[in-house]
C-alpha positions as CSV (number, residue, x, y, z in Angstrom):
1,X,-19.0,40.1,-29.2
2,X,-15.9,41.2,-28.5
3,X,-15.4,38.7,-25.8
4,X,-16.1,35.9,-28.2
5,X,-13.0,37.4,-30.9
6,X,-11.0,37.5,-28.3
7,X,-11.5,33.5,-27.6
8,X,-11.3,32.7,-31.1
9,X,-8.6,34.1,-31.5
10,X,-6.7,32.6,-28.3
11,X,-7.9,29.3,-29.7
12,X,-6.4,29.9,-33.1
13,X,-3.0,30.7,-31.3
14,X,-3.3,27.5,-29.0
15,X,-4.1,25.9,-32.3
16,X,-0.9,27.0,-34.1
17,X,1.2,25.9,-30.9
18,X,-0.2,22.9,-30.7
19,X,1.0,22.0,-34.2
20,X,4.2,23.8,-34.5
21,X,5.1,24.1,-31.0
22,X,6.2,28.0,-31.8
23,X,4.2,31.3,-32.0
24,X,5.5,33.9,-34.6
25,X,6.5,37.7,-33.1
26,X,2.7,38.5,-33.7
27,X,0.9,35.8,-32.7
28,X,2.8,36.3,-28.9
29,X,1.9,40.1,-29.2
30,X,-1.9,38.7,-29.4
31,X,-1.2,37.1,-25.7
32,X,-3.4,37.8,-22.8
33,X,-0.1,38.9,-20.6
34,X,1.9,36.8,-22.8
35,X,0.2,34.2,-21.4
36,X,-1.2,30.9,-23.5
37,X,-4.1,29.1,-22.2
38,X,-2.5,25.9,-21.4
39,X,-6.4,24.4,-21.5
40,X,-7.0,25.9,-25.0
41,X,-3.6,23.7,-25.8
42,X,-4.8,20.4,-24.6
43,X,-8.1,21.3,-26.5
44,X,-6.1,21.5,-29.8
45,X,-4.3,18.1,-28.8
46,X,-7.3,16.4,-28.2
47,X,-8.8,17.3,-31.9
48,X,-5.3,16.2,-33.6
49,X,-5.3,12.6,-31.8
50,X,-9.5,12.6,-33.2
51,X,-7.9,13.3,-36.7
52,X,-4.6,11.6,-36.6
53,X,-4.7,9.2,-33.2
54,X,-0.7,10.1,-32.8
55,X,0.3,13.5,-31.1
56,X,2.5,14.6,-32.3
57,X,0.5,13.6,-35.2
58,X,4.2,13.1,-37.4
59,X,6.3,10.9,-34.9
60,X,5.6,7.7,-34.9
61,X,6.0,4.9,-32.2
62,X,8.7,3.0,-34.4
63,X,11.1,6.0,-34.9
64,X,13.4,8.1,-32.5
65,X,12.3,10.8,-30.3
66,X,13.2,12.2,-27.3
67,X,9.7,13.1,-25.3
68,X,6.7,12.0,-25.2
69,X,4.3,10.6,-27.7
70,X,0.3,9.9,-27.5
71,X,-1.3,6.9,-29.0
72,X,-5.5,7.3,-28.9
73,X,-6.9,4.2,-27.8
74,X,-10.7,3.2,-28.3
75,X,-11.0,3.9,-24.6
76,X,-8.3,6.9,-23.4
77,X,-5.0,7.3,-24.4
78,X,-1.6,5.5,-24.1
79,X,1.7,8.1,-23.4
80,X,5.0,6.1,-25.2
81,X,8.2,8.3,-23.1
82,X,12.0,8.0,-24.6
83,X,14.8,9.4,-24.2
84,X,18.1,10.1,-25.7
85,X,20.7,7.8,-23.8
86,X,23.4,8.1,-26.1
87,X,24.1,9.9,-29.4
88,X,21.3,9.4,-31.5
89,X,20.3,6.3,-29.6
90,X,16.7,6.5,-27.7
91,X,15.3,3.8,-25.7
92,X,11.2,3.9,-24.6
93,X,11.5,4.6,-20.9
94,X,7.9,4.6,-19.9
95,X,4.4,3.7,-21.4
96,X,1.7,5.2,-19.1
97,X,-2.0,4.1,-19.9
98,X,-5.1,6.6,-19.1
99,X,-9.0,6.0,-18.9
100,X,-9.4,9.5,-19.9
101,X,-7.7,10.8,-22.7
102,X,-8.5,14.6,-21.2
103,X,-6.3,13.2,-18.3
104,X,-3.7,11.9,-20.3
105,X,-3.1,15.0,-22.6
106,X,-3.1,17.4,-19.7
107,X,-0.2,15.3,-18.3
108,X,1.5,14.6,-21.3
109,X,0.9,19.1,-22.2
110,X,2.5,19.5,-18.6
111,X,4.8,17.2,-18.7
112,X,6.3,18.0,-22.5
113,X,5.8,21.5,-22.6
114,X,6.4,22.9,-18.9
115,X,5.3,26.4,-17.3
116,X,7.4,28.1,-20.6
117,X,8.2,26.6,-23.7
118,X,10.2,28.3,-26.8
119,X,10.2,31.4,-24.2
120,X,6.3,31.5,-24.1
121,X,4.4,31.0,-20.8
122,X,1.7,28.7,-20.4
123,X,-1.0,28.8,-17.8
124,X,-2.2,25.4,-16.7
125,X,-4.5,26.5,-14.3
């Protein structure tokens, strides 16, 4: 029983990240080792492309970003990459396509996120 809290309660964290790329001063206390499951992330992903088909579920294709942003496909996924190359000017640099859309949003977590983000380490393994 205690096991299973334990889960939950790392998903509901991976959860939060996933959609506000920050955890609060209490949420990182409730870290294994201050460690977030970068799986449980890419779970949480996966469930805001089912609902939205965008991650992040706000930007959209047609606006400026600088990163990376996931279009669900009706087979896999689709990563659209810009960048910033001048002040407030962003170009699309890349547009990977993947079979699997597990594939895709591990790469994309990886890739956007890193081994730390906002000072909070993420285990990919």
């Amino acid at each position: 029983m205690l096991l299973m809290i334990k889960q939950t309660d790392q998903t509901h964290l991976a959860q939060k990240f996933a959609l506000n790329w920050h955890l609060d001063v209490n949420d990182r206390q409730e870290l294994y080792d201050g460690v977030l499951n970068g799986k449980l992330v890419c779970e949480e992903i996966i469930k805001i492309l089912d609902e939205n088909g965008w991650y992040p579920a706000a930007w959209k294709l047609d606006r400026d970003f600088d990163g990376g942003l996931i279009q669900k496909m009706d087979s896999g996924c689709k990563i659209h990459w810009k960048a910033e190359i001048g002040v407030m000017r962003y170009v699309l640099v890349e547009v990977e396509d993947f079979e699997s859309i597990e594939d895709g949003v591990s790469l994309f977590a990886k890739r956007f996120f890193g081994n730390e983000f906002d000072d909070i380490k993420i285990d990919w393994s």
